[in-house]
N, C-alpha and C positions, 0 to 999 in steps of 0.2 A: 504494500500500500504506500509505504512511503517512497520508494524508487516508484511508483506514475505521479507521487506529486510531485517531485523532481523532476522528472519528466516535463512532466505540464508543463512547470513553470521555466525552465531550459527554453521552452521550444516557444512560448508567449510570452515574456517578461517584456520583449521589444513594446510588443503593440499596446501593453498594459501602459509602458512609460510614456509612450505617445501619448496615450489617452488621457493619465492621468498630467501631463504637463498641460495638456490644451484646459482641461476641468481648471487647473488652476490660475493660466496665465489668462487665458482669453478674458474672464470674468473681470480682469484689472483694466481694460479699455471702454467698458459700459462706463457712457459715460450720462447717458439719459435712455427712457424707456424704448425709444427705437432701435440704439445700441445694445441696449440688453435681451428684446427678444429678437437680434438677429444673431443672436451668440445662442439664445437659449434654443430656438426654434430650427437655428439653418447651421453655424458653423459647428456645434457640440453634434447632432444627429447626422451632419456629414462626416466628421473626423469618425465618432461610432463605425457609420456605414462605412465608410475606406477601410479603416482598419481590422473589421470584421470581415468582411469581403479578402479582404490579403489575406491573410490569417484561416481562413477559411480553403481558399484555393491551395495556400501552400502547407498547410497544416491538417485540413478534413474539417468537417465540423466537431468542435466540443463542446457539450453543455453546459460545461464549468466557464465558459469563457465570458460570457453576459453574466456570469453572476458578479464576476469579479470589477466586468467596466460598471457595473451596480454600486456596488460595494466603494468604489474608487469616488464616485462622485457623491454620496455621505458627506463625508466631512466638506466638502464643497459645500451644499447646502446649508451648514452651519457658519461658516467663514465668510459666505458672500450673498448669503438669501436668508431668506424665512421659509418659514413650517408650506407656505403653499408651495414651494419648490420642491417637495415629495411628491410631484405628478411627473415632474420630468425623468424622475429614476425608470417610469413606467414607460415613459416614452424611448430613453436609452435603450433600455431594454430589450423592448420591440423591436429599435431598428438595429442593434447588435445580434437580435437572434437572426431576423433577417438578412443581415450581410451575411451569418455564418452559417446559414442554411445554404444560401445562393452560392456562397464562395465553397462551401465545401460539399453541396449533392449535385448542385446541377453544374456546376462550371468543372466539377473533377473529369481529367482526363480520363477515357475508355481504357479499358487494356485492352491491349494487341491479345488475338490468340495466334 
């Protein structure tokens, strides 16, 4: 058990760091409500989808992998929002399972017989 969570995290710590520097830096350029739900709405669920979708294609789908960009953006919401920003984990979510369905059932290469 513990060599697949070593595993996991070997083979996803990259897109985790991605995700979680964007959760932290982006939030610091809102600068009024147009800036903030263009962070919250379009560049946070893009960086998700890109990274999920990568992740996805070069790695397979994992289930473990949205819980963690979940989990990542938590303490975001207490450092740069309030209690209604618990909708967006569900949003993340979403389009993280998304990317990593896409990137890893349908975009995966056939195999040769």
């Amino acid at each position: 058990m513990l060599e697949q969570i070593k595993t996991a995290f070997k083979e996803s710590w990259v897109y985790w760091l991605i995700i979680a520097v964007l959760y932290y830096l982006l939030p610091l350029i809102m600068r009024d409500v147009v800036s903030a739900m263009l962070v919250l709405w379009f560049a946070l669920p893009l960086a998700c989808l890109v990274c999920s979708l990568h992740h996805g294609v070069k790695r397979g789908f994992r289930w473990y992998f949205f819980i963690v960009v979940v989990l990542l953006f938590v303490p975001a919401i207490y450092l740069y929002f309030n209690s209604s920003a618990w909708f967006y984990t569900l949003l993340y979510a979403g389009v993280t399972l998304l990317g990593s369905f896409i990137g890893g059932v349908v975009c995966r290469p056939k195999k040769r017989r």
